[in-house]
C-alpha positions, 0 to 999 in steps of 0.5 A: 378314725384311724388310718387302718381303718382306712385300707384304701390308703393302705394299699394305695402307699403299697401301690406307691412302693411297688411302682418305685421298685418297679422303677429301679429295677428298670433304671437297673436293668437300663443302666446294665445294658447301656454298660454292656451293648455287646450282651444286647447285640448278641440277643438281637442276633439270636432272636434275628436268627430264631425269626429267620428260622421261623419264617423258613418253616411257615409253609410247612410246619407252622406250629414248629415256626409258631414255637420259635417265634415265641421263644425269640420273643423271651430272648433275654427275659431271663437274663433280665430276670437274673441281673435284676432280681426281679419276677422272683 
């Protein structure tokens, strides 16, 4: 019996791969923010603004404030995205 007959071992060495890019991509990223802490500092601030926002408008508008909410929690995604390659 070949080992394509075998699709378990297959897709087990694929799973092998993609764990390790995934890993790179995060020792990537980390190494990329430990370089630059000033980048991640102005994200804190701006999801911490966005928060503050959010929380003002909670008696009075809370799908406005729901909205807000959601994009502090994707600060920074996009530039993660962009200096690691990743979710392309």
């Amino acid at each position: 019996m070949s080992v394509f007959d075998h699709p378990s071992r297959a897709s087990a060495s694929g799973g092998l791969i993609g764990a390790l890019n995934a890993l790179a991509v995060e020792a990537s990223v980390l190494m990329q923010a430990l370089l630059s802490p000033s980048s991640i500092i102005q994200e804190v601030h701006e999801m911490r603004a966005l928060q503050t926002r959010a929380d003002g408008l909670e008696a009075t508008d809370p799908a406005r404030a729901a909205v807000l909410r959601w994009h502090a929690s994707r600060v920074g995604l996009l530039s993660v995205q962009s200096r690691s390659g990743a979710w392309r």
